[in-house]
Each structure stands twice: as C-alpha cells, then as structure tokens.
N, C-alpha and C positions, 0 to 999 in steps of 0.2 A: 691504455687506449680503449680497451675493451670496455673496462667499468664505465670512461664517460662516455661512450657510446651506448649503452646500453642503460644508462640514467638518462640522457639526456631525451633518449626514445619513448621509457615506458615511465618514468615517475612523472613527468609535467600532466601526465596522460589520466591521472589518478585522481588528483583534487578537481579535474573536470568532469571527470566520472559523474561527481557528487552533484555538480550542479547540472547536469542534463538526467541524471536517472530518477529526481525525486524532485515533485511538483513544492515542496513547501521543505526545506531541510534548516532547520532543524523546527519542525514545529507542532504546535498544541492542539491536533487537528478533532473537531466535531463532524461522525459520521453521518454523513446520509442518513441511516438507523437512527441514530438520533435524534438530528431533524424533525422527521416523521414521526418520533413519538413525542415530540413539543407540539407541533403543527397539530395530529389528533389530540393531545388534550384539550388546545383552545376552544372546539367546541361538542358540546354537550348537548345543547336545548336543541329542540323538537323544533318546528314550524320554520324553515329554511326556505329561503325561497330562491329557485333556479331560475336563470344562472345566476352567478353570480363571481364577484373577486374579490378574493381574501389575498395578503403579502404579510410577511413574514421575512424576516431577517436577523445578520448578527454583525457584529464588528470586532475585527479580533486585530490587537496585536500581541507581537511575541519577538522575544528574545531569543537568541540558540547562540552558540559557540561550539566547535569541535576543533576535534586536535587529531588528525590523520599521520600515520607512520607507516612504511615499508622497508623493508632491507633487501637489495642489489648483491648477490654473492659475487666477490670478487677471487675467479679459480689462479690467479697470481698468488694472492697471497694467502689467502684462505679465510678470510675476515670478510662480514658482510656490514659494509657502513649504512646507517638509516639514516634515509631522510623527512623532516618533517614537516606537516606545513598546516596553518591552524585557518578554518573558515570561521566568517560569523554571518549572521541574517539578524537584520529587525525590518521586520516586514508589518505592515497596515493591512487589512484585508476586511474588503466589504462584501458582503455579497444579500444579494434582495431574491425572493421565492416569489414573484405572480402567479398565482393558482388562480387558472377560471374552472370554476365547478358546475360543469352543466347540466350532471346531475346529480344524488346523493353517489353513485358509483364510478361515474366518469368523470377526468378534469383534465383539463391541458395543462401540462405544471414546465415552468422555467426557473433557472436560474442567471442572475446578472450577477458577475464577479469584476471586482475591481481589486489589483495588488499594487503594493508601492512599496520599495527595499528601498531601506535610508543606505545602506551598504553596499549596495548592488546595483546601481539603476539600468542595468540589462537586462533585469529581473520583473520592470516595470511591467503591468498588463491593465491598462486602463478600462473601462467599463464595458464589457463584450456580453454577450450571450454565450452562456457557459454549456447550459442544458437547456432542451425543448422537446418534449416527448406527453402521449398522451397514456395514462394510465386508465385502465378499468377493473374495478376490484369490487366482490361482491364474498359472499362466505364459502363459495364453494371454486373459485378459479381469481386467480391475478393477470394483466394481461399490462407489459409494457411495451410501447413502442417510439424509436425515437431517440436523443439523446440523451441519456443518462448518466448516472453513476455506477458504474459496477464493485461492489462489495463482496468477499467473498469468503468466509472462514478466518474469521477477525482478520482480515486484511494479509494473513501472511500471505498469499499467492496472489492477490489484485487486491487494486481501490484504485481504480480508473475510468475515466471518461470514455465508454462506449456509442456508436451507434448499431443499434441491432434492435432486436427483440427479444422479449423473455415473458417466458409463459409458467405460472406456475397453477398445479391443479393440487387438492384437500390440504390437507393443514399438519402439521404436527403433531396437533392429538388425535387426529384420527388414527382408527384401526391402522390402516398403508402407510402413516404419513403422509407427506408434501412432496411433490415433483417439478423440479424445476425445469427446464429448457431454454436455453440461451445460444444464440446466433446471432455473430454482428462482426464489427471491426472495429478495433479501438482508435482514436482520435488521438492527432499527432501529426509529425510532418509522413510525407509517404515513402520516405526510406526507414521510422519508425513504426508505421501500423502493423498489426497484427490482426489477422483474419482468423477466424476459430469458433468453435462451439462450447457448451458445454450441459453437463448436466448436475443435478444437486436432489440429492435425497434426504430430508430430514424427519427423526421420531421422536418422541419424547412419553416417556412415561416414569409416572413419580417424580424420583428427585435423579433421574438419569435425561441425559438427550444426546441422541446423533446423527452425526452428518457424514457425508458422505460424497463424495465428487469427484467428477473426471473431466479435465480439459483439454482442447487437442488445437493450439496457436501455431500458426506457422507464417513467416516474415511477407508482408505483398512483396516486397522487394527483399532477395536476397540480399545476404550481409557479404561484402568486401572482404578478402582477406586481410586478418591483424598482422599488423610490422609485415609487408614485404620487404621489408630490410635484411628482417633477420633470416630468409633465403640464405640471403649471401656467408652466412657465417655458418650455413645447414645447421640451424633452429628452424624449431616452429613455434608456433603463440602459444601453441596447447594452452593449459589453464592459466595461465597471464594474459591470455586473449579474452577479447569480451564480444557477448552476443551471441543466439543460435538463432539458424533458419528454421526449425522446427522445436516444438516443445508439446509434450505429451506427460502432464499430473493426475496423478492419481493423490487423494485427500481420504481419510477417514478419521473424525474426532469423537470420541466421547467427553460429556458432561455431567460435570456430577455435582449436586446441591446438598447440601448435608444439611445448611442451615438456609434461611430463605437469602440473607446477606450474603452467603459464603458459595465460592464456584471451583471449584476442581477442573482442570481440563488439560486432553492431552492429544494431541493430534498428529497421525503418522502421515509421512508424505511418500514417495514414489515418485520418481522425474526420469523420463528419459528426453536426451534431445541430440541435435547433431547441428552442425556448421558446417557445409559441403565444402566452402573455400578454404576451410585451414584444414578439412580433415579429420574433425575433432568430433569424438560422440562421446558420450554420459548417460549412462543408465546408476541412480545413486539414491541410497535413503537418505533421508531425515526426520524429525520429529521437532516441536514446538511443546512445552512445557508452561499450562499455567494457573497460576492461585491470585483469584479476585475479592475484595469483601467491599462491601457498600452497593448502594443504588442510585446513583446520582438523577437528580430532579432537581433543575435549573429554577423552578419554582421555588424551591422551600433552601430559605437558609440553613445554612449549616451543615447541608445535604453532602456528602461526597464517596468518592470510590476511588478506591487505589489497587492497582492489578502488578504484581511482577508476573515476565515470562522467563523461562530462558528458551533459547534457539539454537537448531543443529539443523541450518538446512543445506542442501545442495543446492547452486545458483540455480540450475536448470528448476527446479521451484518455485521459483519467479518469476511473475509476467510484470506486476508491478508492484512492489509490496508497500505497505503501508506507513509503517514504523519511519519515526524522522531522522533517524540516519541515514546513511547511505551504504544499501547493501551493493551496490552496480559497481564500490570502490572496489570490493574484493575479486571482482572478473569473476572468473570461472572456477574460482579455488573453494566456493562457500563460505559461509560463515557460522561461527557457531560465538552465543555470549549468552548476557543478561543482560534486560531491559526496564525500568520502572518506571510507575507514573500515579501523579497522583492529582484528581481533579476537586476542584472546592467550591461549595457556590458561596459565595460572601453576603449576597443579596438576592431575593430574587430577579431572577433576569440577567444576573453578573456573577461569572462566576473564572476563578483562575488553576491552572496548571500547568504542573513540572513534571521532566521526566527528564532521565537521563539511561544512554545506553553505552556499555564496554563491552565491545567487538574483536575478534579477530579471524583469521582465515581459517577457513576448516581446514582445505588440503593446503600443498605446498607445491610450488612448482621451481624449475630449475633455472628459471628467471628473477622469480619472487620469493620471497620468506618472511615470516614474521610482521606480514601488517595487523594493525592495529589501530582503533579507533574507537574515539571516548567524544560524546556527545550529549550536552547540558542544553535544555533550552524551556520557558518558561513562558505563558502566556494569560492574558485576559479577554475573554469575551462575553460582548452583550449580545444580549437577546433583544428583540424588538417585534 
C-alpha cells in the first residue's frame, strides 16, 4: 500500500519535470553567442548609413527521444521496482532578429520566435516577441537593457530569458579583464521568476582564459511545500523535493588552448540554497569537465566542432541550464554524467547536429534511487 502510494505521488511527477524545466528538450540548440558572431560577420564595408534595419534568422528542426527511469524503495520487501517512461519532441522553430541600428554603437534588437511540436501540441507558441532590449557597445563598455538572453558559463548555471540590465566594462585582454554586472528577473509565469544579480569576471592570456562568478536568485514568490502528503507518513521531500527559495553560486573556470582547434576546460561550482517550506538547505560542490576540437562557421562547408563534457553538479547549481536534457528530473539529488555533441555545416547557411546525454542522480534519497536518463536528439538549421 505504501509503494502504490508513494509511486503514484512522486513518479507521474518526474516525466513532468521534463517538460516544464527545459524550454526545447531534447534539442539542437544555437546560442545567442553564436548568433552574434553570424550577425557581425555580415557586415564589413565602411560607408553605412544610420538608421537603419538589418533581419537575420534561422529555422530549425529537430528530433530528440529520451528514456527516463527511477526506482521507489519498497521497505516490505527490500526490492526497489523502476519505473519507466520514454518522451520524444519534433519540434519546428522559427525565429527572425529585426535589429534597428541607429548608430554604428547603438541598436534596438528583437527576437520573433515561433515553435510547433508535431508530438506535443501543448508545446505550441505561435509567433510572439521573444526579446526587445536596447544594446550600446563601443571598445571600452557594453551596456544591455531590456529583454534578452541571459548566457552564462556555457550554459551550465543559465540560458534564459531575462529582463534586467547588464553592464560590462574592458575586455578580456586587458591588463584587469572584463567586468560584468547584471540585475533583472527572469521571464516566466510569477510563481516561476527569479529576482537576482550577478557578477562575471573574465581574463585571458596566451593560450589560458578565466572566469569567474557569483549569483544570488531568490524565488518572487515562495515555493509551496513538496508532497504535503507525505507529512502524514512523517517524511519530508528532502532531496526528492523540487525547487529552492533561494540560490547563492559561486563559478570559477579555467581555459586552456593548446592548439588554436583544441579547448581544455574545467569549471568548479559552489551552491548554496534553501526551501523554507520543506526545511531543506544545500551547501554542495561540483564541477563540469570539458574537451572541445573545431571552430564551427555556418559559412564554410564542411566546417564543424564536436565538444564532450562530463558533469558533477549539485542541483542548487542551477537556475536554468542549458543542456537538452532534463536536469529538473533529478530534483534535488544532482546530477552527475556525460554529454556529446557534434555540429556540421553541410552547406553554407545549413548546417546539422547530434548530441546525446547519459545521466544519473548524484545523491540519493530515501524516497528515490537510481534514476537515470539517456537522451538522443538531432537537428538541422538554416541560416537566413
């Protein structure tokens, strides 16, 4: 009686996870950073004349499949049965750049996003305004405001839709580095937003580069206690609970280039956070592990780059991560795996990639054990 109560509670709970903690799961995704260095190669020549509107876009689809598992200890018999359950996405996705440039340093830049799940049609989001924010960049300060993209340390701790501001002053190869400054709220419903700051130091010299940062998120709206059910049985969610009211990261990565193709990189995390309703705090390391070779440039056939990670992180690490799995399944146990991916341009302007990732729970809790999760997913995008 116990085990189907306590399946019936927390595993339907699990393959949902997936599809509210990750904007595109399982998919091929092109960052922002990227973007941005398509957009500045288009133009070169001199004699420009302000204002002016330039547009820019891509069309992507993609295939994913995954295959999720947890096991439920049953203290009857001593056996923990798993249960399984497999998702898939083929999703369409448009999205168009209008950049007005009113002058060679200032533009007003959006994004229109359109998505369409042949699998999903809950998943639909017809043609919206995605982002609208005004940037001004010049060689000695950055300056965003508005709705954007926030990216952040290849994505393991964010790649989300902010609005706020972010101010960066010198550059990387300066003497000091680059200093960033960020303030905003991320965009969501508002029992989802997070309110926070942060900061970002980057240096580089030779064939070395690092970064460095600290975020401090905490919920507009407090999170609900997880299972007030399992009160009744005196449990608590502890790590099979999902969500904190607070989160406090600390990041430090080094970069190393040995050869102009090849990247070395290793990044330590720091997370503390707490959940005031269930009672639960986390102060916990982790680290991200990775080896890059290629330069991919959506211009030149034949072009590509293929990166494996592996990951050791603790959930409170997370505000939104990047990767097309889904870290949100694992709650509050962590996750630790391997990740690959490999992108191709076939043409210029078209170009395709695969990745796939094998996950499992860092910790373990007395609710949960042993999940596990293996996600294949594959795409093509034009450029335009």
């Amino acid at each position: 009686m116990l085990l189907n109560f306590l399946s019936l509670l927390l595993m339907p709970a699990l393959p949902v996870a997936a599809a509210e903690t990750t904007e595109d799961f399982p998919a091929a995704e092109v960052h922002e950073d990227d973007v941005q260095a398509h957009l500045k190669a288009e133009e070169k020549h001199e004699d420009i004349r302000y204002p002016r509107l330039t547009l820019h876009g891509d069309y992507r689809f993609l295939y994913g499949k995954g295959r999720f598992n947890a096991e439920t200890p049953d203290w009857r018999t001593g056996k923990s049965p798993r249960i399984d359950q497999s998702v898939f996405r083929a999703e369409r996705r448009l999205r168009l750049f209008p950049f007005i440039e009113t002058s060679k340093e200032t533009s007003i830049r959006t994004m229109l996003e359109d998505k369409r799940d042949s699998k999903d049609e809950t998943r639909n989001r017809h043609l919206t305004l995605s982002r609208l924010y005004l940037q001004h960049e010049n060689p000695h300060t950055k300056l965003e405001a508005g709705r954007f993209n926030y990216y952040l340390m290849d994505g393991n701790i964010i790649d989300k839709r902010i609005d706020g501001l972010r101010f960066r002053t010198g550059g990387e190869d300066w003497p000091h580095g680059s200093l960033t400054v960020f303030a905003g709220r991320t965009t969501g419903t508002a029992s989802s937003q997070k309110d926070g700051f942060s900061l970002l130091w980057k240096k580089r010299t030779g064939k070395l580069g690092f970064h460095t940062a600290y975020l401090d998120f905490h919920q507009r709206e407090k999170l609900p206690k997880n299972y007030p059910q399992l009160r009744q049985l005196g449990l608590t969610a502890g790590r099979a609970g999902h969500g904190y009211d607070h989160q406090r990261i600390f990041s430090a990565a080094i970069r190393y280039h040995p050869r102009e193709d090849w990247t070395l990189g290793l990044e330590l995390l720091q997370a503390q956070s707490r959940h005031e309703a269930d009672d639960y705090r986390e102060n916990e390391r982790g680290f991200v592990a990775c080896l890059q070779y290629g330069q991919l440039n959506e211009k030149e056939a034949g072009s590509f780059s293929s990166w494996i990670r592996y990951y050791d992180q603790p959930s409170a690490s997370v505000l939104w991560h990047t990767m097309d799995a889904d870290v949100g399944f694992f709650r509050r146990q962590g996750f630790r795996g391997l990740g690959v991916r490999t992108d191709y341009v076939i043409t210029p302007g078209l170009s395709c990639a695969i990745e796939g990732f094998r996950l499992e729970n860092r910790k373990e809790s007395t609710l949960l054990s042993h999940m596990h999760q293996y996600v294949l997913g594959t795409s093509i995008t034009a450029y335009f």
